[in-house]
Backbone as CSV, one residue per row, in Angstrom:
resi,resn,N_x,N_y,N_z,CA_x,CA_y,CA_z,C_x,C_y,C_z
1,UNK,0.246,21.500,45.491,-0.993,21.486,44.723,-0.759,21.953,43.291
2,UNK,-0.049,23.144,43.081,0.440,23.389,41.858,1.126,22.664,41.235
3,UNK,1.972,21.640,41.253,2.687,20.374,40.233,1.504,19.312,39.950
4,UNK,0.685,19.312,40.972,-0.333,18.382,40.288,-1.784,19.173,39.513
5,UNK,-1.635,20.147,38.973,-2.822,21.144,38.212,-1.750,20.894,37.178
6,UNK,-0.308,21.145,37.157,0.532,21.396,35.712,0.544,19.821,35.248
7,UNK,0.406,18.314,36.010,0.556,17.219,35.926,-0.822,17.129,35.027
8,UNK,-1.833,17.312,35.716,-3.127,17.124,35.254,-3.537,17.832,33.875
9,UNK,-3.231,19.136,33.620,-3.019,19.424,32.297,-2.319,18.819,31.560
10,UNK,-1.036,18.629,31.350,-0.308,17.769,30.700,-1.303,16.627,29.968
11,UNK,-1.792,15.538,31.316,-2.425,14.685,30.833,-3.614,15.070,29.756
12,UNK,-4.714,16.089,30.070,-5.721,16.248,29.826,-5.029,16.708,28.268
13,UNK,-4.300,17.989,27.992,-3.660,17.600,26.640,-3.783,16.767,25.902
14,UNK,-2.957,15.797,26.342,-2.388,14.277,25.781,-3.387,13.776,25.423
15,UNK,-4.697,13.344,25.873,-5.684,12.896,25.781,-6.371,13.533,24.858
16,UNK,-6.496,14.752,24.468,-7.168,15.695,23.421,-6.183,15.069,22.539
17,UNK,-5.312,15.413,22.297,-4.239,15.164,21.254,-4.603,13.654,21.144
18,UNK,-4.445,12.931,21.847,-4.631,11.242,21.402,-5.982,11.452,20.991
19,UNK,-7.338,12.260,21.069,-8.050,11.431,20.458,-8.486,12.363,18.810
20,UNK,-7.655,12.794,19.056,-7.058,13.231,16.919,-6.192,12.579,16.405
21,UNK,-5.155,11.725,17.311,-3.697,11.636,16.702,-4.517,9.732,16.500
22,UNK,-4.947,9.002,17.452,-4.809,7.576,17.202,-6.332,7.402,16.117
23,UNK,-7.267,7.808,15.998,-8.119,7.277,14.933,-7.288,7.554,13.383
24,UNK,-6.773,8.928,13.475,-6.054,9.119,12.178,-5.146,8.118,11.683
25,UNK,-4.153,7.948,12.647,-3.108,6.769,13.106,-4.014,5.530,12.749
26,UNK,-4.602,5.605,13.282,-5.485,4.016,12.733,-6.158,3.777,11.652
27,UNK,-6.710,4.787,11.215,-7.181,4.587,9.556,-5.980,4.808,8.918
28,UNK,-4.503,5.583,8.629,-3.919,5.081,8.121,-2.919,3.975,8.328
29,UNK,-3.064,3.441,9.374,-2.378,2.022,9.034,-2.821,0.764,8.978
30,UNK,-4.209,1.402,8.730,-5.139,0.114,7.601,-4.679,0.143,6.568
31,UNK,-4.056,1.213,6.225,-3.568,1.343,4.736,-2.679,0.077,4.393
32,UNK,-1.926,-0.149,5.074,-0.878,-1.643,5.171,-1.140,-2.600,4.915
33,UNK,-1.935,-3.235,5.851,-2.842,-4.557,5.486,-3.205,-4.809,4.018
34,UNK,-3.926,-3.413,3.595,-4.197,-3.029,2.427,-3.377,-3.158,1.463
35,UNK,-2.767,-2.339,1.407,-1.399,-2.665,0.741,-0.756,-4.345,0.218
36,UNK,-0.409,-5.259,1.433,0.000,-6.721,1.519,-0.923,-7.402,0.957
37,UNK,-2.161,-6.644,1.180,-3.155,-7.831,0.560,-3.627,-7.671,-0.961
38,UNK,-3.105,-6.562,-1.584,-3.274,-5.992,-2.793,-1.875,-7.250,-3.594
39,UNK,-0.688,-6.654,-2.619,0.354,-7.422,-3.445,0.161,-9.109,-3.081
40,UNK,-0.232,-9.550,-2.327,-0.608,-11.008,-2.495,-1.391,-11.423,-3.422
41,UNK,-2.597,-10.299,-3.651,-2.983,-11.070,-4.744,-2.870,-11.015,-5.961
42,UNK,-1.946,-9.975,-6.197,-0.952,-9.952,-7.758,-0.469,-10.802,-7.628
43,UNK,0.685,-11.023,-6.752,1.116,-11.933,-6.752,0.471,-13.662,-7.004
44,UNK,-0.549,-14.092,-6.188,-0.756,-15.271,-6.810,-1.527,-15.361,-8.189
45,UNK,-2.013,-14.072,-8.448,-2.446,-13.894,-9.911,-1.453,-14.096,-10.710
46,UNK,0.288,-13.697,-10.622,0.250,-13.307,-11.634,1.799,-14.549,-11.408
47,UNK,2.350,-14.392,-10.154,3.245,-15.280,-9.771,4.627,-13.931,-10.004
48,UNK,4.213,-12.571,-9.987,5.212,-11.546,-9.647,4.746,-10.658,-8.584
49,UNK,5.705,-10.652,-7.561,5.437,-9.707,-6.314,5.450,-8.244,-6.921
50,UNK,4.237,-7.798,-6.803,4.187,-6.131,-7.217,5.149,-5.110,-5.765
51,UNK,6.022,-4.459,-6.389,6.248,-3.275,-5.696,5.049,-2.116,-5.745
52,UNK,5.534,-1.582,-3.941,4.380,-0.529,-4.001,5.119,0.781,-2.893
53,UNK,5.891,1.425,-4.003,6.862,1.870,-3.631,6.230,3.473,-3.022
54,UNK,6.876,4.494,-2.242,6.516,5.709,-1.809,5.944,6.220,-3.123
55,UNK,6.604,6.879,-4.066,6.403,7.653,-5.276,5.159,6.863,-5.862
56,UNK,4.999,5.842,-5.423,3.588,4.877,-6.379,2.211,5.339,-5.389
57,UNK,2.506,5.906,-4.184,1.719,5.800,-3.140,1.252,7.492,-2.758
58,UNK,2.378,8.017,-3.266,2.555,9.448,-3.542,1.294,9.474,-5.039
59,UNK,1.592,8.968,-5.713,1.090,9.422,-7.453,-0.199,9.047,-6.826
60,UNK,-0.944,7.966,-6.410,-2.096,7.181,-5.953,-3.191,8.313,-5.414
61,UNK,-2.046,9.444,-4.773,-2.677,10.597,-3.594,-2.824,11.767,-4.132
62,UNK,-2.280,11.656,-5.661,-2.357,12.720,-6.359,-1.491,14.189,-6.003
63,UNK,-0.157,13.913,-5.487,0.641,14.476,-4.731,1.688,14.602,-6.050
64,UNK,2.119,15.485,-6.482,3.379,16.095,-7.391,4.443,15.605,-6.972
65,UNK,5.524,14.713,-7.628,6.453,14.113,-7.190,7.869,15.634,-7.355
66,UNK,8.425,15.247,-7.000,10.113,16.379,-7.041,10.136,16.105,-8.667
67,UNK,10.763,17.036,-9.598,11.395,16.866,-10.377,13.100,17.144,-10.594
68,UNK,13.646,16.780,-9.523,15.278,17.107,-9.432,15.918,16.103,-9.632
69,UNK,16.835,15.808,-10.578,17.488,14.595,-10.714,18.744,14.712,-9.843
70,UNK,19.081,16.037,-9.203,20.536,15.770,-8.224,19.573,15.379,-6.654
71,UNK,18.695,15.076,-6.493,18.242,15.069,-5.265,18.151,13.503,-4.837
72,UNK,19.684,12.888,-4.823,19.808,11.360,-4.393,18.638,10.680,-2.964
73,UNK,19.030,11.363,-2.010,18.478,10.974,-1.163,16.549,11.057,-1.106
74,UNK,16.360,12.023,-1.972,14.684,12.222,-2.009,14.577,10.987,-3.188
75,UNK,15.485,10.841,-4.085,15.089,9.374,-5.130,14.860,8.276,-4.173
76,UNK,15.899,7.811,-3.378,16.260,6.773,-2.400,14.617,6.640,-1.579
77,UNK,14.724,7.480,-1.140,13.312,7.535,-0.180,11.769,7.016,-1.018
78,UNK,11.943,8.083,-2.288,10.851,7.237,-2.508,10.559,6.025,-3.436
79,UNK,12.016,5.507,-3.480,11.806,3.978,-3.630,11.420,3.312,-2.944
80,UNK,11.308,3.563,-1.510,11.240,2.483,-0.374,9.992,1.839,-0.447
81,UNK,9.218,0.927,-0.073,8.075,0.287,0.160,7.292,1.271,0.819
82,UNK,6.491,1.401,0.432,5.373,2.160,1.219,5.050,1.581,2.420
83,UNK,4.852,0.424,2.587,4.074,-0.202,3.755,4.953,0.204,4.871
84,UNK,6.284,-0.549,4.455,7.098,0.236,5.333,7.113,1.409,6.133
85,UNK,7.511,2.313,4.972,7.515,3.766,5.714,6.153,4.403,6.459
86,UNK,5.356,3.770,6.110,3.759,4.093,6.606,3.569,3.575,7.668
87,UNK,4.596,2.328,8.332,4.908,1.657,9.538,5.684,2.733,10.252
88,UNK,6.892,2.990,9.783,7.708,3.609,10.866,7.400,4.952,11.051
89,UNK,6.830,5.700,9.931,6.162,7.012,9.919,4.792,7.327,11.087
90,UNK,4.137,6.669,10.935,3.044,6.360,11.537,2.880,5.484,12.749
91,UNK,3.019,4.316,12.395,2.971,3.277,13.441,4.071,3.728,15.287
92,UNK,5.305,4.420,14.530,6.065,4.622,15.538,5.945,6.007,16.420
93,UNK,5.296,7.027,15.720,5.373,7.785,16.875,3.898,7.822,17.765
94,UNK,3.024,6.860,16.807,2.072,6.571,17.829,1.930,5.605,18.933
95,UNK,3.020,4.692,18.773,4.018,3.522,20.149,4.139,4.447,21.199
96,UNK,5.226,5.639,20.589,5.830,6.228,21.525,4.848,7.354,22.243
97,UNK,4.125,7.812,21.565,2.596,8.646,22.173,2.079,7.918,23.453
98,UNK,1.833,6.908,23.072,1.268,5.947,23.771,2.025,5.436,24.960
99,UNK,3.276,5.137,24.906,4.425,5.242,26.262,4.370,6.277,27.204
100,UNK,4.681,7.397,26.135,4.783,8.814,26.620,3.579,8.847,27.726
101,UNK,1.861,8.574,27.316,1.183,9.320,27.947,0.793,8.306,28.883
102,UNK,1.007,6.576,28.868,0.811,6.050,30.067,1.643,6.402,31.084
103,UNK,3.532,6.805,30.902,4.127,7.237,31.616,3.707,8.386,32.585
104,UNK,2.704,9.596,31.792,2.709,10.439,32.486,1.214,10.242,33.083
105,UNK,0.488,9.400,32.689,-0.712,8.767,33.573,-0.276,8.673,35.008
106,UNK,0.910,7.370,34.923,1.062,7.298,36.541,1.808,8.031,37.176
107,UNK,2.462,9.043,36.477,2.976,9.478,37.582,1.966,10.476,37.933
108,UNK,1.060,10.862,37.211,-0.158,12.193,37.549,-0.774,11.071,38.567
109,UNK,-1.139,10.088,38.646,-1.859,9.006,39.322,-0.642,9.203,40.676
110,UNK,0.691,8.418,40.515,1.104,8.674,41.979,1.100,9.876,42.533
111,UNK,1.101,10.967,42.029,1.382,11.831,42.314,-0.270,12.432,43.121
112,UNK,-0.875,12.168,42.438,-2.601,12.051,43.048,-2.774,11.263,44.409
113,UNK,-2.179,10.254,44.453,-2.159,9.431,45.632,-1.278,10.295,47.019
114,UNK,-0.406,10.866,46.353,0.504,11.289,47.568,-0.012,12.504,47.914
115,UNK,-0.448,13.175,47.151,-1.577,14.193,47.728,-2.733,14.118,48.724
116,UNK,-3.657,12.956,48.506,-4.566,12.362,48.883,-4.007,12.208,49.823
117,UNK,-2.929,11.724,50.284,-2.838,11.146,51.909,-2.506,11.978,52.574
């Protein structure tokens, strides 16, 4: 009886936590769409694909960029596309949230069943 009270918490957690973690998660990765559809239509405006790089997306948020010129890897980063990183930042650990807590759905579910009988 006690592995399925520690099973059942777990879940009930997860579920608190998912319902802060996926609306947030979901209003920002409207941001994306957003994003593609901003540079499409520079683009056919202007017939140049606008970059819309971290540091552009950073300044946008009113966020203080680094001022270190030895800091290669923090330059690198925020060159990258925003949309991007707002994909793998975002988009991915809410995949894996989402694995995570159907995984532990069924097994709180089999584990409910084998009790039951």
């Amino acid at each position: 009886m006690g592995g399925n009270e520690g099973i059942a918490g777990r879940v009930a957690f997860l579920g608190n936590l998912g319902a802060i973690l996926f609306p947030i998660g979901a209003i920002a990765l409207l941001v994306v769409p957003g994003i593609w559809f901003y540079q499409a239509r520079e683009w056919l405006a202007s017939g140049k694909w606008p970059s819309v790089s971290v540091a552009d997306g950073l300044n946008w948020a009113g966020v203080a960029l680094p001022n270190s010129a030895t800091a290669l890897a923090t330059d690198k980063f925020l060159q990258f596309p925003l949309s991007l990183v707002l994909l793998f930042l975002i988009g991915g650990p809410l995949i894996a949230y989402a694995r995570f807590s159907e995984q532990l759905d069924k097994k709180a579910d089999a584990k409910h069943h084998v009790d039951a009988a």
